[in-house]
C-alpha positions in Angstrom: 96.6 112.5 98.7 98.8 110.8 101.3 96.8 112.3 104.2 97.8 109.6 106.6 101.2 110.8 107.1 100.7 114.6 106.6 100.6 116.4 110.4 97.0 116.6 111.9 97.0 120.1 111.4 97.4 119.8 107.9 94.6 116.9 108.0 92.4 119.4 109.8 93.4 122.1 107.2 92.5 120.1 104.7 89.0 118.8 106.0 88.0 122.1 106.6 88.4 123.2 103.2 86.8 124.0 100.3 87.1 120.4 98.8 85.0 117.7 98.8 88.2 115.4 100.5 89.2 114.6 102.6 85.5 114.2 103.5 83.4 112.4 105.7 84.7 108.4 105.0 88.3 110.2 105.8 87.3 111.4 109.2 85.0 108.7 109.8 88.4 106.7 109.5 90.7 109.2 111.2 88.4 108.6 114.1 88.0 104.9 114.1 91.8 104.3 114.0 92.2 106.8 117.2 89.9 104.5 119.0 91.6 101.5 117.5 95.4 103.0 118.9 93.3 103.6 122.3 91.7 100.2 122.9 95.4 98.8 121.5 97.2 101.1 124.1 94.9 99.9 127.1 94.9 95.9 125.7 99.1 96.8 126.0 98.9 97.1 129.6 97.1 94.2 130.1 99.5 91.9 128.5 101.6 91.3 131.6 98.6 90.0 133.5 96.2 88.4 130.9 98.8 86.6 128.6 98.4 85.0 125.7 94.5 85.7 124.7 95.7 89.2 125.6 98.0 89.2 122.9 96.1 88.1 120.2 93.7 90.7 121.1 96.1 93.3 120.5 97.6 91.7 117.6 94.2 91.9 115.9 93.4 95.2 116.9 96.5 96.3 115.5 95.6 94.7 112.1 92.2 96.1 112.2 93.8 100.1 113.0 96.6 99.5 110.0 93.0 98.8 107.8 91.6 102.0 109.0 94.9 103.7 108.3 94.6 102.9 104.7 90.2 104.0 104.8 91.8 108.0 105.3 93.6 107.9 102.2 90.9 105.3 100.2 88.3 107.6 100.6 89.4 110.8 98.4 91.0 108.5 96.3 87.6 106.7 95.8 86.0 110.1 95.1 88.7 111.6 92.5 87.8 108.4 90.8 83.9 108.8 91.0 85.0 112.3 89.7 87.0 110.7 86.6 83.6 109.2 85.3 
């Protein structure tokens, strides 16, 4: 489905459909991730000032928004599977 790197209009499109996915799990994950890129972007400031914890704070929320990344596209794909059966 590749919805991860289509536009968010396209996203939206495609949400709003007639489909069952991109679903719920998909925007569930679309909107985790935003707030991961958010509390990455404000722990980014704070590096200067807070060092080195600082940075592995925003190392690991990095790693947790790439997983969440992956959740947009898992989730249709889980369901065309479910479908398969």
């Amino acid at each position: 489905m590749a919805l991860l790197n289509s536009t968010l209009t396209n996203y939206l499109e495609k949400l709003a459909g007639k489909s069952p996915a991109p679903g719920g799990g998909s925007a569930s994950a679309l909107a985790a991730a935003m707030g991961a890129s958010l509390i990455e972007m404000s722990a980014s400031y704070s590096l200067k000032r807070s060092g080195k914890e600082m940075k592995k704070a925003v190392t690991a929320i990095k790693k947790i928004r790439k997983q969440l990344e992956k959740q947009i596209d898992a989730d249709g794909i889980a369901y065309a599977n479910y479908r398969k059966k």
